[in-house]
matplotlib code that plots the C-alpha trace (Angstrom):
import matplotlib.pyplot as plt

x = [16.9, 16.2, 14.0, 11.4, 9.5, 5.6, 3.8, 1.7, -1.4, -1.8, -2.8, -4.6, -6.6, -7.6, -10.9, -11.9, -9.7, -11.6, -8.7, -9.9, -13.2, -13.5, -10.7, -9.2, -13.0, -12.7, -9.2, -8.7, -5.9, -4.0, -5.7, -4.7, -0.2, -0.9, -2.8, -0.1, 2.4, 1.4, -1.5, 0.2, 3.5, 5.1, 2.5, 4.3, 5.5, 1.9, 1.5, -2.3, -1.2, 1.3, -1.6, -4.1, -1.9, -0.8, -4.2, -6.7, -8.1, -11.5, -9.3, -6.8, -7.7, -9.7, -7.2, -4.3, -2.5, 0.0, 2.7, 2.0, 0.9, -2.5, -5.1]
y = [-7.0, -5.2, -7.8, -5.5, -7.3, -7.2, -4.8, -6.7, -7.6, -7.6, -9.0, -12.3, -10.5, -7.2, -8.2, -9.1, -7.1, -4.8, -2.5, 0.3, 0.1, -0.3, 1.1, 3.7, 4.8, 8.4, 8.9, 8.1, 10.5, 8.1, 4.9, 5.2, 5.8, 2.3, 0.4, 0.8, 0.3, -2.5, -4.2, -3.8, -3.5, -6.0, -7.4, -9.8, -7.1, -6.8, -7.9, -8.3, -10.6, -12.5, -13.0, -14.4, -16.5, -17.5, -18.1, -17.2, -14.5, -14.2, -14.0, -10.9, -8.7, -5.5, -3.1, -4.7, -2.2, -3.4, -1.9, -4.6, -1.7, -1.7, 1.3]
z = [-26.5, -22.8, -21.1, -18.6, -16.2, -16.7, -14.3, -11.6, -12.1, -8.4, -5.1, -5.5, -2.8, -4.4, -4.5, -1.2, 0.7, 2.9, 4.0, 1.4, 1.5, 5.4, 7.1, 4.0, 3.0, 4.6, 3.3, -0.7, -1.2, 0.9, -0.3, -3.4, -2.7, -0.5, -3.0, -5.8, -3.3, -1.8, -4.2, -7.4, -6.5, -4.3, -2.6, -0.9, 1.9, 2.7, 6.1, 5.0, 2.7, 4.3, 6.4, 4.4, 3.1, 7.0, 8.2, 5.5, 4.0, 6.4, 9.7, 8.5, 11.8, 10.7, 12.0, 10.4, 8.2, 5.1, 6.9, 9.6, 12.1, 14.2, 14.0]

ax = plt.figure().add_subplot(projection="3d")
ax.plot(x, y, z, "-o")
ax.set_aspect("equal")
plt.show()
């Protein structure tokens, strides 16, 4: 039997993450290739999330992309 990993069921910060509702808003044919890149794929290269879990989710700076570049 082929064992397949399960498919992420995401960031633990999907929710309150206000990258695409903020910053992506104006762009959704782009918002959406991020989010399954980085919040339900390997989220752990998110430099969003590498911050929250850093320094907390309420100080991730607003311009902060997941690629870890600035606006």
């Amino acid at each position: 039997m082929i064992h397949t990993p399960e498919k992420s069921a995401g960031c633990e910060f999907l929710n309150v993450c206000d990258f695409f509702s903020e910053i992506m808003a104006s762009v959704p044919q782009f918002s959406s290739k991020i989010q399954f890149k980085y919040c339900f794929g390997d989220f752990r290269i998110c430099a969003r999330y590498t911050y929250a879990k850093t320094h907390g989710n309420a100080t991730i700076p607003e311009d902060l992309f997941p690629n870890a570049s600035y606006f």
